[in-house]
N, C-alpha and C positions, 0 to 999 in steps of 0.2 A: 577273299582276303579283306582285310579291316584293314583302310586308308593309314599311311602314315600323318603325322601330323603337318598341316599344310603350313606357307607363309601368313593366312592370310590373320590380320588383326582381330585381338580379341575385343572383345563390349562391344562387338555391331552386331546389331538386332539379327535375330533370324526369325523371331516371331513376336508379331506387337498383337495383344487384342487390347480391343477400345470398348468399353462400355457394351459389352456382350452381355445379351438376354438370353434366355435358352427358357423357353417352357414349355408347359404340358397341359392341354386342354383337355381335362374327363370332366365327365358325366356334374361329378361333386364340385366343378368346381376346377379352376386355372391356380395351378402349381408352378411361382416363380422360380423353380429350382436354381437357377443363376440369375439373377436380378440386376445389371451394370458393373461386371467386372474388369476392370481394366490392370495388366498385367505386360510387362517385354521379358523375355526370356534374348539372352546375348550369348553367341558365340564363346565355349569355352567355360560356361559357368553354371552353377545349380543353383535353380529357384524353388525354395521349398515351399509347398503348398499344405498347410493344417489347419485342423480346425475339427469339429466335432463331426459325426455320423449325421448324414442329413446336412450339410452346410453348403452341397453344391462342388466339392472338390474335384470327384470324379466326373460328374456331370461338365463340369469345366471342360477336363480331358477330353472325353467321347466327343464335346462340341467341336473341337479344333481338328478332329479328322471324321467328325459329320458321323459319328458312328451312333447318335440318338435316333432311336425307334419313330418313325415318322408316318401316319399318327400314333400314340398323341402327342410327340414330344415336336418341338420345333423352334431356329433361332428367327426371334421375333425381332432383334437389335441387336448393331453393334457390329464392328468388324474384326475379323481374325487373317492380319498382313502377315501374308509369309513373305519372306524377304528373298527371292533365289536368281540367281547370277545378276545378271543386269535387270531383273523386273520383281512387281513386289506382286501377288495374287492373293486376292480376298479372297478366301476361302468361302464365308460366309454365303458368298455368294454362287459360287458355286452349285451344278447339277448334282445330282446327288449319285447318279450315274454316270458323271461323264468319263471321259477319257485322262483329262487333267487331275479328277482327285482321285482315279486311280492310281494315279505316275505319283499323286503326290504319299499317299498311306505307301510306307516301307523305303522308299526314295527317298523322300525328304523326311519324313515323319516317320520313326519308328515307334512302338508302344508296346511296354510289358503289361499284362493283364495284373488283375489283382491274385487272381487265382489259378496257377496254370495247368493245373488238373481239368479243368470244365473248358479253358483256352485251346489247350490242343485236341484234338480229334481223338476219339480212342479208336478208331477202323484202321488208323494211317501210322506207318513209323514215323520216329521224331526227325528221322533224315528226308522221309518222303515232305514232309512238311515245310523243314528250311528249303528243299529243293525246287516247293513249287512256290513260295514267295522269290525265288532267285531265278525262276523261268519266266513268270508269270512278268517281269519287270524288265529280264536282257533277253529278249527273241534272240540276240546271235550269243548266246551262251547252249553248249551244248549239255545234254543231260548228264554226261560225265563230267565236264567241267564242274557240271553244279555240284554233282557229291564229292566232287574234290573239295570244291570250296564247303560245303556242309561240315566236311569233316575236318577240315582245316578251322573252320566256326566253333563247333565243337574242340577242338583242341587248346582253344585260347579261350572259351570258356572255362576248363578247369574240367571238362570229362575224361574221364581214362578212360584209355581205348577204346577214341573216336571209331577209329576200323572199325571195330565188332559194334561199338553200342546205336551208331547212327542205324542198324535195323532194329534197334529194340521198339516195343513199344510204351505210350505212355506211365502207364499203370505199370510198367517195371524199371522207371526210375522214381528214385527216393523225392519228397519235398524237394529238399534243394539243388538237385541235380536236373527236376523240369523247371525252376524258375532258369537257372545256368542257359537248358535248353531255351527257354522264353527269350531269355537276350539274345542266345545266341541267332533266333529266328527274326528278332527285332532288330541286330544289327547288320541284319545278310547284306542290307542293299546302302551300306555306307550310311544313314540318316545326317541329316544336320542335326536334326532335335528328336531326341528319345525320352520319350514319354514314360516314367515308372510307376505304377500303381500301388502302392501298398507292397516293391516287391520286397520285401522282410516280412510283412505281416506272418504270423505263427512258426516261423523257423525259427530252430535254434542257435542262442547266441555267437555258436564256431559256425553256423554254415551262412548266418546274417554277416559276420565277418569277412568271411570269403564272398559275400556278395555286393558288399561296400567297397571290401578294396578291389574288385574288378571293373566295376563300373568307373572308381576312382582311376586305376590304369587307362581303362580306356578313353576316358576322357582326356588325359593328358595324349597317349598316342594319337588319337582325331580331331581333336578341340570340338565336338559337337557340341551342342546345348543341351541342358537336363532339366527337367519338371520333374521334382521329386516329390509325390505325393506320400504323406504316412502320418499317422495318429501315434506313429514313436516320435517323441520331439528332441530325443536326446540321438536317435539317428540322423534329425533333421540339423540339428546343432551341430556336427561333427561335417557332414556331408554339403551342408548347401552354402552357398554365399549370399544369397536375399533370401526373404521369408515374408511368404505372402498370408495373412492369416484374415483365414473365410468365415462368415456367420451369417446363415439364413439365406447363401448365394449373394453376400456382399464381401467384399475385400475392405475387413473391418481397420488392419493396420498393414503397414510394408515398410521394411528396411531392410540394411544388411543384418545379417547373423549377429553380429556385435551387441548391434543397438537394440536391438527385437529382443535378445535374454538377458544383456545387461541391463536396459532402461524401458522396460517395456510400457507403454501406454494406455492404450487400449482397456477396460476392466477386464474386457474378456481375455483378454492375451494374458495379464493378473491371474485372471482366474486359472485360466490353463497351469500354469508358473506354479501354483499354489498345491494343485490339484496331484502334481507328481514328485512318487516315490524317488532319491537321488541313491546313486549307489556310493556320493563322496558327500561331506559338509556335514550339516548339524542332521540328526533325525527329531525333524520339527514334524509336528501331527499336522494330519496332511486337510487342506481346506478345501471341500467342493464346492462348484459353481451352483448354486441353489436353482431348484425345477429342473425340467427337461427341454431340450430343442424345441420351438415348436411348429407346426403344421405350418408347411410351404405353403399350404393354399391359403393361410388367415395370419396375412403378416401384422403385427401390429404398425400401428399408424406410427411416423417416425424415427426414432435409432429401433432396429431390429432388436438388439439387446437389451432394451429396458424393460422389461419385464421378468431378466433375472439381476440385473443392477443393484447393487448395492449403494451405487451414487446417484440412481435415477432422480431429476431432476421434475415432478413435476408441472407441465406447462409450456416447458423445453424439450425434455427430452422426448417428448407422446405429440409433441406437434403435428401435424401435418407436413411436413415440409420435406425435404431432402436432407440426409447431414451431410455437412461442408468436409470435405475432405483434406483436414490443414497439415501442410508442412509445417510440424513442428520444432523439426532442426535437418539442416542439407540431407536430402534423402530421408527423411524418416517421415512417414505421412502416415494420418491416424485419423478415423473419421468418428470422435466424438465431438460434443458440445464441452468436455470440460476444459478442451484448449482452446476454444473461441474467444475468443477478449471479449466480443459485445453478449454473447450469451450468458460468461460468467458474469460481467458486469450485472447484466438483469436479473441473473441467478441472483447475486448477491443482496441487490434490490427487495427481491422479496424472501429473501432467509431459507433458503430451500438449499441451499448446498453446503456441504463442508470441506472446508480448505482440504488442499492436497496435501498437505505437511500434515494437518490432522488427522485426517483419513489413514493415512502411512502409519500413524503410530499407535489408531486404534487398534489395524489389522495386527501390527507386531502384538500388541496387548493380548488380541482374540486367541493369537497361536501358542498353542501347550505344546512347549518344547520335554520331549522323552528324553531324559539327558542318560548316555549311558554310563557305563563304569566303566572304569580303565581298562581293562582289560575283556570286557564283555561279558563278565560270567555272569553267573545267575543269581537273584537274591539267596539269603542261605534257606529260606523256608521252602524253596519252589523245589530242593533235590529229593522230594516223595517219591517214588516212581507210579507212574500210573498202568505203563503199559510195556511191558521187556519183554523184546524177539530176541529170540536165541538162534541161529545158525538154520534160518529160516530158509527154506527151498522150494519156488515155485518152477517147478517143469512141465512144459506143454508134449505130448507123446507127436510124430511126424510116424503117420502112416499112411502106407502105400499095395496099390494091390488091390486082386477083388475081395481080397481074406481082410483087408485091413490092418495088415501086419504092420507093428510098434519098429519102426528101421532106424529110429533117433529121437532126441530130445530137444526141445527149447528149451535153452536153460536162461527164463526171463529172469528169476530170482534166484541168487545162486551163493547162500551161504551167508544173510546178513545176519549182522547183530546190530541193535540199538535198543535206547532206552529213553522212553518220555516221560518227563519228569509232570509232578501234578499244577496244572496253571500254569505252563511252559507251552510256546510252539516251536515246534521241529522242525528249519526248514530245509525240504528236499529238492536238490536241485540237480542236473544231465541233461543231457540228450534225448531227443524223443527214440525211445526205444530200448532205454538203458533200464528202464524197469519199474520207473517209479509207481506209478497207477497200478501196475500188476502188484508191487509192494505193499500199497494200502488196500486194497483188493483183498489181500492174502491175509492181513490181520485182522481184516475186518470178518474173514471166511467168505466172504464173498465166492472165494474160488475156495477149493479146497487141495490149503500146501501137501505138495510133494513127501515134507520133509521139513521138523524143527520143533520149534516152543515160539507161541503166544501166551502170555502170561497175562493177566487184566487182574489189576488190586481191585478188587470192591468189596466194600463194608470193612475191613480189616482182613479180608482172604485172598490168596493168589489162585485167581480160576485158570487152570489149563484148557485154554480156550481152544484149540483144536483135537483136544480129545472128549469134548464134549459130546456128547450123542444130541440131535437135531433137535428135541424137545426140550432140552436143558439149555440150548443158545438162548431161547427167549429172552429169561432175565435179561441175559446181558447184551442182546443186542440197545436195551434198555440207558448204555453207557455207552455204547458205541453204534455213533450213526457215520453219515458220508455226504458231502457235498460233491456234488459231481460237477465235471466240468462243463457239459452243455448245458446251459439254462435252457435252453428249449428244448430238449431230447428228455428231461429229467423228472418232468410232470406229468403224469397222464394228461393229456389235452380231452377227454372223455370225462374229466371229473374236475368240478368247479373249484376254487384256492381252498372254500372251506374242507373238501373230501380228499385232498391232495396233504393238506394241512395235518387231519386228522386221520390219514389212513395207518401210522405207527400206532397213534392210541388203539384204533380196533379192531389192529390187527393182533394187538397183547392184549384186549379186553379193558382196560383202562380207563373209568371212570362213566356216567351218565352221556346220553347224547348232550344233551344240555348241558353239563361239567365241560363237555367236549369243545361245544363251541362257544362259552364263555373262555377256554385256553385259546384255543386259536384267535380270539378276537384280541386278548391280550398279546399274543406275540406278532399279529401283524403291527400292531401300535409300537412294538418295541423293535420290530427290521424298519418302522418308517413308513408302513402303508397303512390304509383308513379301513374303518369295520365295512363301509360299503364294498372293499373290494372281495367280501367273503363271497357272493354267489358269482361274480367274476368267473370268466374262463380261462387258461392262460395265456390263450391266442393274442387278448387284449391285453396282453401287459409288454412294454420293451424289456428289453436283455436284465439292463440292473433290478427292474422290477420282478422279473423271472427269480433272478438269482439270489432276490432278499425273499420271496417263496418258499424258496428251497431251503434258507439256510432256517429258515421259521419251521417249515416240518422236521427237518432235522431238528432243532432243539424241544420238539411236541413233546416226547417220550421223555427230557430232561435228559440227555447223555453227560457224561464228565470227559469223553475221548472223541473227539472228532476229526474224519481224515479229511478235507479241503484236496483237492484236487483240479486245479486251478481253476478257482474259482472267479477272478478276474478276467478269464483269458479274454482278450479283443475286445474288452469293453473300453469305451471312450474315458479318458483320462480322469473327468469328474465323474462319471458313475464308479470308474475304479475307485476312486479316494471315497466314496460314498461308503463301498459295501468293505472295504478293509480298514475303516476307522470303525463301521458296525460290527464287525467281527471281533475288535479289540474291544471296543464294549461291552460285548456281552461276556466275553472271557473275563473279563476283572467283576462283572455283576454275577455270573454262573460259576464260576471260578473252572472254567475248559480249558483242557489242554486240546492243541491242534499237533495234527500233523499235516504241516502247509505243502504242495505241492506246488511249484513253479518252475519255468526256466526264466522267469524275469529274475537275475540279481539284484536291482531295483527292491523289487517288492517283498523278497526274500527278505532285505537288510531292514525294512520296512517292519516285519510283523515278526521275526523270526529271536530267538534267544542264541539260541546255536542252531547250527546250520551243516546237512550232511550231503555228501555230494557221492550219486553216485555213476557207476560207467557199467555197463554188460553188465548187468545184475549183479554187482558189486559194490559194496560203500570203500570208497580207494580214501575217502577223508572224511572227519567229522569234529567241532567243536565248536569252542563259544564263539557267536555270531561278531565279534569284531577282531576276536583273535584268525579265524580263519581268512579273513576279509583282507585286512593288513597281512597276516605274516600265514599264507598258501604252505605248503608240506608235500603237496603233490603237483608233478608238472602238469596235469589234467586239470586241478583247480587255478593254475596260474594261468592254464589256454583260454580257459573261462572268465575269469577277472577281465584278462585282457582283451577279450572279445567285446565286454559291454561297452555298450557308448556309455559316453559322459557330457551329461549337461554342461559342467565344465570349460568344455572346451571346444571351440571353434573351428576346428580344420583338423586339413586327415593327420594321423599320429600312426606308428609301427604299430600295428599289431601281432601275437604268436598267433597265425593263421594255421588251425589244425588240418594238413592234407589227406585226402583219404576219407575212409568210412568207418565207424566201429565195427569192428569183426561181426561175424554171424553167429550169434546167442548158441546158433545149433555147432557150431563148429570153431569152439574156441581155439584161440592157440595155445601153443605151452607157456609158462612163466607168465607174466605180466599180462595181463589182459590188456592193457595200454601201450603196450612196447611196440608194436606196428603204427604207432605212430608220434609215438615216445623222441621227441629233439634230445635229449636226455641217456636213451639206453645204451644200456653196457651188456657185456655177450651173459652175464647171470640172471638180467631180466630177460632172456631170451627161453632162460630154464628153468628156472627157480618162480615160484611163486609169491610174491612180497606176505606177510600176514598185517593183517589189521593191529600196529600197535603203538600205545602208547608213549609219545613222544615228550610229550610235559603234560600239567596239570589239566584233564580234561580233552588233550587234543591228540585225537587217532588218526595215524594214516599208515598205508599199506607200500610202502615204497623201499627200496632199497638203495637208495640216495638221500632218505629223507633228510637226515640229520648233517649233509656234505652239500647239500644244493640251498642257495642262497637264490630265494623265488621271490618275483615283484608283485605286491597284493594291491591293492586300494586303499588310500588314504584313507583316513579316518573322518 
């Protein structure tokens, strides 16, 4: 059972670290992966931990319950006081064995993994697992007791029918019903302070909902402490009450939530701020942090930061020295040199800096604000169509048997219609599972539909793209390419950027070897990469460098139709703003229409004109990208809205928390495909099937309430 909430006072520490070192000695060379962090997490409250890939975040984590690989990794400095009843224990110092930081992992210290596919066991059910973190800690708890309380764990997680599913195994609960499990095995043993890794990373936005506000619950029921790690800063805004933000294994700045997104300090913290998509306020073009992280093992001499600075100062800033960590106003501490009085002074001295006030008003200057139109529709030129699906059907056959007998369908794609207009992007948004990738998939022929019309305008002709016989696709794969979502699953790793680049040219015959890679050396210049990186392999490239690759061979052949397929996903906030202002680039220089794939609303509102949303292979809404935003038509789109965090705003807020799971593709219900979990339904969506229509100018949705239900969207 999960503690009620006790008397005792909030803001006293339950875990202080002091200047913690954590490194790693190979071969190449000592990796300061945390470098003097110092941090208190308090009773009752969340401390959010960001900052970029490689900054030391998680390494922080594993250090305070000693879970670093030893050799090579090891804490070299610094202490980590855990506070518990009458006595306070360094951890730090601690056996790595002993008896005490067994009692303390799960006792004191709970931790969600980042990923809880690879966290839990796949040999073991999800019940055997809470059960042996709740043996392994109360000797007089008996093995019954324990699966009581498991499945009492599970019940206040949010799993239906703890009874049955505490035997299932991992691999048969969804994403977000093993992260639920994760907590629920992280909070078996009451913790003071639970530790959450990235737990949002890649879920969608109703099952990240339901996992905000359960944590949210529970912290009010226990008053525990929470470390809330995530490279989503607009979960961290919503969720925490301090915000500690990491660079290179330093804690660059720290305050409350407030003052950290309302006045932020820091360049780096700027840049972060800069760097992301908002789903409310102006859509100003979004500014990435210039270069990449760099190598733990070759920190520069220093501020850690000044070598992507855009106020590096230097002589100051490349010192030698330490930088001073100044409180700049009660609680707010920042560790550059532009708040030092005597640094600036010297700065000033020798003509190396530029005021703050000026600084501020070059960046407003630098930023190219996309101002939209009242009502979001589209210029009158972009309504060309490029690419119309007609009552498009992707089904997967379910057979069973040594015959391999066809017993049912997955019905992925089930019935859509849309239309891409020429130099417009599309953007797609759902649930993972509701169809979208199989969608773009199916127009592309990737797969081969079921059932429908692709249509593709080229030269002045509408080509019936799936009645084309295999030799006749050529042409037009020629206009339609695909950015795939894994940057590292998407390149042959066997074949260097230049053969990766130009495998659509030879694979249609398309120009001279040399024609070949005079193109290629041009379109890596124009994703942002150098002619050297042609013999490259892709092993040597990070994630955004991957995924500006990819988007470069896709445009090799010159398409006019491109499917995007999120192409962002988990990358760091500046590489995202990197490769989705290059994306709109080249669409106004190539004149490409996308069809965007995302469940970030964010990033959607970001690149998208109109924007179509769909559920179980169905588009339930569709239209201009700020008419659907502000004024929703379908309660599915307004579960959605209200799911996204918002930069915004500072503390938890009501959300429509979708309960349940989307029905089974193979086993729809009758009427409404949304009505099992529809706040909304009435006994006709119980039978009746809504049709996709036309509600005002441009904006479709499938509901039969649409035009009686008064739904909350997102500000403008």
């Amino acid at each position: 059972m999960l503690p009620a909430s006790t008397n005792q006072p909030l803001d006293e520490p339950v875990l202080e670290i002091k200047e913690l070192k954590t490194h790693f000695k190979l071969d190449t060379g000592t990796i300061r992966a945390v470098d003097g962090v110092t941090l208190t997490l308090n009773r009752g409250k969340t401390l959010g931990v960001i900052g970029e890939s490689g900054c030391g975040k998680s390494v922080t984590a594993h250090s305070i319950l000693r879970l670093i690989p030893s050799p090579p990794g090891r804490i070299v400095e610094g202490e980590i006081l855990l506070h518990r009843d009458n006595e306070i224990i360094d951890i730090a110092q601690l056996r790595l064995h002993s008896d005490i930081l067994r009692g303390i992992r799960g006792n004191d210290i709970g931790m969600i993994f980042q990923e809880p596919m690879t966290s839990f066991g796949p040999l073991h059910t999800i019940g055997n697992q809470i059960m042996e973190a709740i043996l392994n800690h109360h000797e007089d708890v008996s093995e019954g007791a324990a699966k009581a309380q498991a499945i009492d764990l599970l019940r206040q997680v949010g799993i239906p029918n703890p009874e049955q599913r505490i035997d299932a195994y991992p691999h048969e609960f969804s994403g977000g019903m093993r992260q639920r499990a994760m907590i629920a095995m992280a909070l078996s043993c009451s913790p003071k302070l639970l530790i959450a890794d990235e737990p949002t990373t890649s879920l969608d936005v109703t099952i990240e909902a339901q996992i905000l506000e359960l944590l949210s619950e529970l912290q009010e029921q226990t008053g525990m402490a929470i470390m809330l790690i995530s490279h989503n800063l607009a979960v961290v805004s919503e969720m925490a009450d301090e915000i500690a933000v990491m660079y290179l294994g330093k804690r660059v700045e720290f305050g409350s939530t407030e003052a950290i997104f309302e006045n932020p300090l820091h360049p780096y913290t700027q840049g972060l701020w800069e760097s992301i998509p908002t789903v409310d306020g102006p859509r100003e073009r979004l500014v990435p942090i210039p270069g990449v992280v760099p190598s733990p093992r070759d920190l520069p001499s220093g501020c850690v930061f000044s070598s992507r600075c855009s106020r590096f100062m230097p002589g100051i800033c490349d010192a030698p020295q330490p930088v001073p960590s100044i409180e700049a106003e009660p609680g707010h501490f920042v560790s550059c040199y532009l708040y030092s009085d005597e640094q600036m002074e010297e700065a000033r001295h020798k003509g190396v800096v530029i005021e703050l006030e000026d600084q501020e008003e070059v960046q407003r200057d630098a930023a190219i604000t996309t101002e939209p139109t009242s009502n979001g529709s589209l210029p009158a030129q972009s309504f060309k169509p490029i690419v119309e699906v007609r009552d498009l059907q992707q089904y997967f056959p379910i057979q069973k048997g040594f015959l391999r007998r066809t017993v049912g369908y997955v019905k992925a794609v089930n019935g859509v219609d849309l239309t891409i207009n020429e130099g417009e992007t599309l953007g797609l948004v759902g649930e993972s599972g509701c169809g979208k990738s199989t969608l773009g998939r199916a127009i592309l022929r990737l797969y081969e539909p079921t059932n429908g019309e692709v249509i593709l305008h080229q030269d002045g002709k509408r080509l019936p793209v799936l009645q084309l016989e295999r030799h006749e696709m050529r042409p037009v794969r020629a206009n339609m390419q695909m950015i795939f979502q894994d940057p590292f699953a998407s390149l042959n790793e066997r074949m260097n950027v230049l053969q990766n680049v130009i495998e659509p040219l030879v694979c249609n015959e398309i120009g001279t070897p040399q024609e070949r890679e005079a193109k290629a050396e041009k379109l890596l210049m124009q994703v942002g990469l150098r002619r050297e990186h042609l013999r490259r392999y892709p092993h040597s490239f990070s994630g955004g460098q991957r995924q500006r690759i990819g988007i470069a061979r896709a445009l090799s052949i010159e398409p006019k139709f491109i499917v995007a397929d999120e192409p962002v996903f988990a990358l760091d906030v500046s590489v995202q703003a990197q490769i989705l202002n290059l994306m709109k680039e080249l669409q106004e220089e190539f004149g490409l229409s996308y069809l965007f794939i995302s469940h970030d609303m964010a990033v959607i509102r970001y690149m998208a004109d109109r924007i179509a949303v769909m559920y179980v292979g169905k588009l339930v809404e569709y239209a201009p990208r700020d008419e659907l935003l502000q004024h929703p038509a379908h309660p599915y789109t307004e579960a959605l809205h209200s799911a996204v965090p918002r930069l915004t705003e500072h503390n938890r807020r009501d959300r429509i928390v979708l309960e349940g799971s989307p029905p089974d593709p193979s086993n729809l219900p009758p009427g409404c495909v949304f009505q099992t979990r529809c706040r909304y339904a009435e006994a006709r969506c119980m039978d009746e099937e809504p049709l996709l229509e036309e509600i005002s100018a441009g904006h479709f949705v499938a509901c039969h309430l649409a035009n009686e239900l008064k739904l909350e969207g997102i500000g403008g």
